[in-house]
N, C-alpha and C positions, 0 to 999 in steps of 0.2 A: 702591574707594570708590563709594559708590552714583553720585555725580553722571555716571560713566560708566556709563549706564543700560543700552548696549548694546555697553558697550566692555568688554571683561573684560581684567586680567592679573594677574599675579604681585604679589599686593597685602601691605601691610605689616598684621601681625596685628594690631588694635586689640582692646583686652579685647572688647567688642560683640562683631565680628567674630568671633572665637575663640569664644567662647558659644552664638553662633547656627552655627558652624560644628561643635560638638560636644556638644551637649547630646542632640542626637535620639539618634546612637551612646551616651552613656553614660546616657541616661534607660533606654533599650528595653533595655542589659544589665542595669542597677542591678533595672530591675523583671523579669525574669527572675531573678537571683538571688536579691532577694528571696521570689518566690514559690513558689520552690522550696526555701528554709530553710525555711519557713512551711510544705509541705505535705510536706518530707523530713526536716526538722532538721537538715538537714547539706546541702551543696557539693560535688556528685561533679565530677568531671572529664571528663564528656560534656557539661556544664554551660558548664563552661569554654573547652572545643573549638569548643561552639555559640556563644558568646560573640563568639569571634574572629573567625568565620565570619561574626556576625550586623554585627561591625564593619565586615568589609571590605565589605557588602554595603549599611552605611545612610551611610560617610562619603563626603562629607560632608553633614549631616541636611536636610532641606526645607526650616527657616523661610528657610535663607540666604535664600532667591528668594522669600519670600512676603510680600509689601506690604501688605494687607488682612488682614481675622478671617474672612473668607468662605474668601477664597484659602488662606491659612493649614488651615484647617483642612481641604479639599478635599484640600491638598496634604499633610498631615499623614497621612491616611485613606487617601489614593490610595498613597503610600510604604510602608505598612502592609502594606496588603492586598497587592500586589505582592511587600514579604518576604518575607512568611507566606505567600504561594504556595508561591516560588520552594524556601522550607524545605522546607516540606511534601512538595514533588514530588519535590525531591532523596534527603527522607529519607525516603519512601514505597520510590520506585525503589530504592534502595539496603538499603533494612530497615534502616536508622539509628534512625528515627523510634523502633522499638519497644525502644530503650532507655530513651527518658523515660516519665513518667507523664501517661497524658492527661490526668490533670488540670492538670497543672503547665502543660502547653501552650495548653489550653485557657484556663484564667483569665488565662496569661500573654499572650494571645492577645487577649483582651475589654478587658484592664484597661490596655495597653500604650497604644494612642492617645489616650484621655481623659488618663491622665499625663502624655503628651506637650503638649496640650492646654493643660492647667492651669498646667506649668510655662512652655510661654511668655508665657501671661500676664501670669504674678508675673515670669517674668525680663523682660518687654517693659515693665512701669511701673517698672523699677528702671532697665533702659537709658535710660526717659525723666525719671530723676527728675534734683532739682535735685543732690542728692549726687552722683548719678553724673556727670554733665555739669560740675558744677565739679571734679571729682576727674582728670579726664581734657583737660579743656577747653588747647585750644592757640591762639594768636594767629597769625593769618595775612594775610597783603598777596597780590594780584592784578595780575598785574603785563602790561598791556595793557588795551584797550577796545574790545571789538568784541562780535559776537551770541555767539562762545564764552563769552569771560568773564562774559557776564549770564548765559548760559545756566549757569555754573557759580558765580557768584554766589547764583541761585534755590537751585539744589538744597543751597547749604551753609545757607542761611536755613531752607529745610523742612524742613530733617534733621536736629532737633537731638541725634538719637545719634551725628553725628559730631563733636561736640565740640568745632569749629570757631567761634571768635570773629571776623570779619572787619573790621579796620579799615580798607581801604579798597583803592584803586586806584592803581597809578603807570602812568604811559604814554610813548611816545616824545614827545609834545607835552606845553605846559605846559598847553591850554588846553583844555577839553572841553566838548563841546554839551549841555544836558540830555539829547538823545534820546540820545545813548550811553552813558549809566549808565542803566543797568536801573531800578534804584529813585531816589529823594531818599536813602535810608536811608544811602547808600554814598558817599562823597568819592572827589577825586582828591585825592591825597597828596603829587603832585609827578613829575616826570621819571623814569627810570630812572636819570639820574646822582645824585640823591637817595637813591636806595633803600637803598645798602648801609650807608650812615651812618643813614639810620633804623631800619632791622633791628636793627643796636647799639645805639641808644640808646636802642629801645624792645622789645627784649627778643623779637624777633618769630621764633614758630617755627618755620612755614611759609612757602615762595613759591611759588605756582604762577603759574608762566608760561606767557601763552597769545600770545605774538606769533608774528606770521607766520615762516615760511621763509626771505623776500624781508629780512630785516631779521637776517641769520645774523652782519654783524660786528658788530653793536650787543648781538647774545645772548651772543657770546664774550665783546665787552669787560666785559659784566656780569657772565656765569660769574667772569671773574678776579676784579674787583672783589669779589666775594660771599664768597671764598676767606677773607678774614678774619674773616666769624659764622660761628655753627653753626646758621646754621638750615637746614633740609630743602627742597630746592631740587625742583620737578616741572615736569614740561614737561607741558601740556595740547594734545594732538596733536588738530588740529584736521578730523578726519577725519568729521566729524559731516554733513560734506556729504554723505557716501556713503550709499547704502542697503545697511546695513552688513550683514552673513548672520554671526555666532558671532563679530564681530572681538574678536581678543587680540593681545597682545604677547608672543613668545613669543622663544627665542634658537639658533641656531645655533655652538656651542662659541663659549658665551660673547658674539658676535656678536649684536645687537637683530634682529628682524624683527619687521613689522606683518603679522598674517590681517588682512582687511578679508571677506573671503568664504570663509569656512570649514564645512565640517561638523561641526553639533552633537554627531556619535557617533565624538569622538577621545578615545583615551585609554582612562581607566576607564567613562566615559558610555560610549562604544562596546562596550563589554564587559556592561556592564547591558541596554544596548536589545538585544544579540543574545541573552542570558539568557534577557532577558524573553519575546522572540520564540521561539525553541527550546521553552520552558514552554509560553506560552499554543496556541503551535500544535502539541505532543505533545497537550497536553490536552484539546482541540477536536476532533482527530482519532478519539484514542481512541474520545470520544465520538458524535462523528457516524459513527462506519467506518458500520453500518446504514442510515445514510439514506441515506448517497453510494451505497450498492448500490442504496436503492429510487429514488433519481435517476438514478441511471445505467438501468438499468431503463426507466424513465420517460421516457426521452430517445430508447432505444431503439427501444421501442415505438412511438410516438408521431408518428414522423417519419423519414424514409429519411434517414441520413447516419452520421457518426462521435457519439460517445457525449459526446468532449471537444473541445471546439472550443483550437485552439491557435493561439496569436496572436503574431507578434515586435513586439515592444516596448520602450522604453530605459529601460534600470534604473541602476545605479549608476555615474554619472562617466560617463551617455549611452549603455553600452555596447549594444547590443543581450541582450537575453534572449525568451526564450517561454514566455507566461503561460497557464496552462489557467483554461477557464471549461466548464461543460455546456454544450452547444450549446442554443440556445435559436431561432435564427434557420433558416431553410431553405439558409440561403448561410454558407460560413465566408472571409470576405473578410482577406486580408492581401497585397494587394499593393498599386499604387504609389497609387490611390483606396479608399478604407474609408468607405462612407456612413454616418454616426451614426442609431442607431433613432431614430423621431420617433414620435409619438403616431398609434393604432393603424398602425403600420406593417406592410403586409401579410407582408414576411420573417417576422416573428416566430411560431411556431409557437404555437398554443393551451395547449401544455405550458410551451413556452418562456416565454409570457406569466405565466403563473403565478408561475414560478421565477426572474424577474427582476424581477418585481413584490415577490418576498419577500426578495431578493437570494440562494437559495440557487443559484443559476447561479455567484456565485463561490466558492463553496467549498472547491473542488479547489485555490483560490490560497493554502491552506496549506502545501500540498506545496510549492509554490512557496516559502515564508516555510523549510519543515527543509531544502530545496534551497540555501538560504541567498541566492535571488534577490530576494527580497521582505520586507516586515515585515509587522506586523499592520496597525501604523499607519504610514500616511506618504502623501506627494502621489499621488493612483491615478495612474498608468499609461499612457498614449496610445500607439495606434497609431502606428508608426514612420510616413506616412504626414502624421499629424497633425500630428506633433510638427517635420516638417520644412517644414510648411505656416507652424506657432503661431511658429516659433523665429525666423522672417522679421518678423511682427507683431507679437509682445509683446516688449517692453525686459525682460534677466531671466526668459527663460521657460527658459533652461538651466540655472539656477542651480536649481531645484526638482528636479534629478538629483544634486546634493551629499548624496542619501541615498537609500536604496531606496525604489521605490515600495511602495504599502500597500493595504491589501487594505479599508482604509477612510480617509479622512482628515480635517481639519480643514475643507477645503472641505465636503466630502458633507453632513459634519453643520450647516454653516451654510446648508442649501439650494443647492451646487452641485454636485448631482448628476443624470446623465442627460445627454442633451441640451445641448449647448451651439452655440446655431443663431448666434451673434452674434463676433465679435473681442472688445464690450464684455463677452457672460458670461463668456469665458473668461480673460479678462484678471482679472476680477476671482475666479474660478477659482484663478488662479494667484497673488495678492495674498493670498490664505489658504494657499494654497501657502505663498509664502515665510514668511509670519506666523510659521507652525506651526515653521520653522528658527530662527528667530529664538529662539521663545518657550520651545522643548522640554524639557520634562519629563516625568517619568512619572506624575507625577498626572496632565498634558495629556493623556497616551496612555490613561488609566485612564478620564477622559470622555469624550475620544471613543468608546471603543468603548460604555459604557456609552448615551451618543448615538446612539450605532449603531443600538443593539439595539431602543432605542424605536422610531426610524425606519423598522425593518424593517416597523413596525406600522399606522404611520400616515403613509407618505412618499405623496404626490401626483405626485413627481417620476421614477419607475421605472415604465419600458414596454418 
């Protein structure tokens, strides 16, 4: 349910839900099939293949996560394009590809996102209409008073695709202060010894319950009591105080567990970011092999040292690895001090300066990304050095290793990149660090790098 905004688990399917969960996979095959009756007259079975392929590869679709028409459609385009890479590269590599017709792929290609597009529109004013929300609509009680249940009060009032009617509040007291109901809009309804004879007698089909812990015999005696309606009983786990990284509720043979700090790339997500990464850095390479010879080159000439400066570094779950850059500096520093470039700093080489000003000095951290050390996108990377220096001073400066580092990130493209002379820049560094954990998708991976590439152009921040 949305109200747990950064709580995910194992949710019960609501039509909405279900819709937004599977309209992207059946739109993007429907219109394939489509345009391929249209420009074959017929349904071949390489069609079909690609179908299933194109399923596993888009459930479940973007809008789930997109709250906005901006977001939305970012995130629509960004999903897309990523696809249709991933196709293309597969079926290039392989000579799959030249079973279809380009035409078929091509239209199906242009025409696929704007359908996608359009249809959520027309499905997002039917989720909001009144048909739909009486058709669905369920009565529900609240059952406690504190900042959780306002907080999960609000979001059932702004969200009327969920359907939720709320008649009010019960609590362990009879009596409550205005400031603990969130709104006037909402009543206290009476005690929790009250509640299960109102549930009966007013037909009520949800409770969530958000009492504390500390109040475990008073939740039992109510569990029993409740035992004689039907209505749908939830407990509202009151974990909101945490600064929570990917939290789910997840089970151990059957057994509950709470993630409270988890990484975003488990599962089938983890299987798409390492896709995605494998692609975009064959792809990259292919195409750069000639520069990296005339950088390499260039580094040579240039300056007495090694071609590739190599650095140890922590990558996934802290481990140590070592991350190549072109040497750009006269010094390649990796022991227990690493001084950070500062503006014109005389280490840096004339060449060097060039190629870290354009950022092609990282470049070689692809090989790093098919080495399976790194990603495209993810938190960059700190000197081992640094990191045991940061990990002392920032609360949570471990937790930005719950995924590989990146060869570009969500900080860089929000201005923290280079340099960081202060505890306050890095800290805040690291605050888009976690953000980017929190927030992950692959339309977010498809801007930043897109972020990136302007940057390379016009960054003030790279010496």
């Amino acid at each position: 349910m949305r109200f747990q905004q950064h709580f995910s688990f194992n949710k019960s399917l609501s039509p909405n839900l279900l819709i937004k969960i599977l309209i992207d996979p059946v739109l993007m095959i429907m219109t394939l099939f489509l345009v391929a009756i249209y420009f074959e007259d017929k349904l071949t079975s390489q069609y079909v293949v690609l179908s299933i392929m194109l399923f596993a590869l888009s459930f479940p679709g973007s809008w789930i996560n997109s709250k906005k028409i901006s977001e939305e459609i970012v995130n629509t385009f960004g999903q897309w394009i990523l696809i249709m890479g991933i196709l293309l590269f597969f079926g290039y590599a392989t000579g799959y590809l030249r079973q279809f017709s380009p035409q078929v792929i091509m239209t199906w290609g242009l025409v696929t996102p704007f359908v996608q597009i359009t249809f959520h529109l027309l499905a997002s004013k039917y989720l909001s209409s009144k048909y739909y929300i009486s058709s669905v609509k369920k009565t529900a009680v609240i059952v406690g008073i504190n900042d959780l249940s306002n907080q999960l009060q609000e979001r059932i009032d702004t969200n009327l695709e969920l359907g939720i009617e709320l008649k009010g509040f019960f609590d362990v007291i009879s009596e409550v202060t205005p400031m603990r109901l969130n709104t006037s809009k909402q009543q206290l309804l009476g005690t929790i010894e009250r509640l299960p004879n109102y549930v009966k007698q007013n037909g009520i089909d949800v409770i969530y319950i958000a009492l504390p812990p500390s109040l475990h015999l008073e939740l039992m005696k109510l569990l029993d009591d409740l035992k004689d309606t039907t209505a749908s009983i939830y407990f509202v786990p009151n974990f909101f105080m945490a600064d929570l990284i990917q939290a789910r509720i997840d089970d151990i043979d059957g057994m509950p567990i709470v993630a409270v700090c988890e990484t975003p790339f488990s599962g089938f997500s983890g299987f798409i970011k390492t896709l995605s990464d494998l692609t975009i850095a064959s792809l990259v390479l292919c195409l750069i092999f000639p520069l990296l010879i005339l950088l390499g080159l260039g580094v040579k000439f240039s300056s007495p040292g090694p071609i590739l400066f190599k650095q140890r570094r922590y990558g996934l779950d802290g481990h140590e690895i070592v991350v190549y850059k072109f040497r750009s500096m006269t010094v390649t520093e990796d022991g227990e001090k690493v001084t950070q470039a500062t503006v014109n700093d005389k280490r840096v080489t004339p060449f060097g300066k060039f190629i870290r000003k354009t950022s092609l000095d990282e470049l070689p951290q692809f090989i790093n990304v098919l080495q399976g050390r790194m990603s495209v996108v993810g938190p960059r990377p700190h000197a081992v050095s640094h990191n045991e220096l940061y990990r002392n001073l920032i609360k949570g400066y471990m937790v930005r290793h719950k995924v590989k580092p990146g060869i570009t990130g969500w900080a860089q493209v929000n201005g923290f990149r280079g340099e960081t002379g202060s505890v306050e820049s890095m800290k805040a560094r690291i605050d888009f660090d976690l953000d980017y954990l929190k927030k992950w998708s692959l339309a977010l991976d498809l801007k930043i790098i897109l972020k990136t590439i302007q940057l390379v152009f016009k960054d003030t921040k790279a010496y």
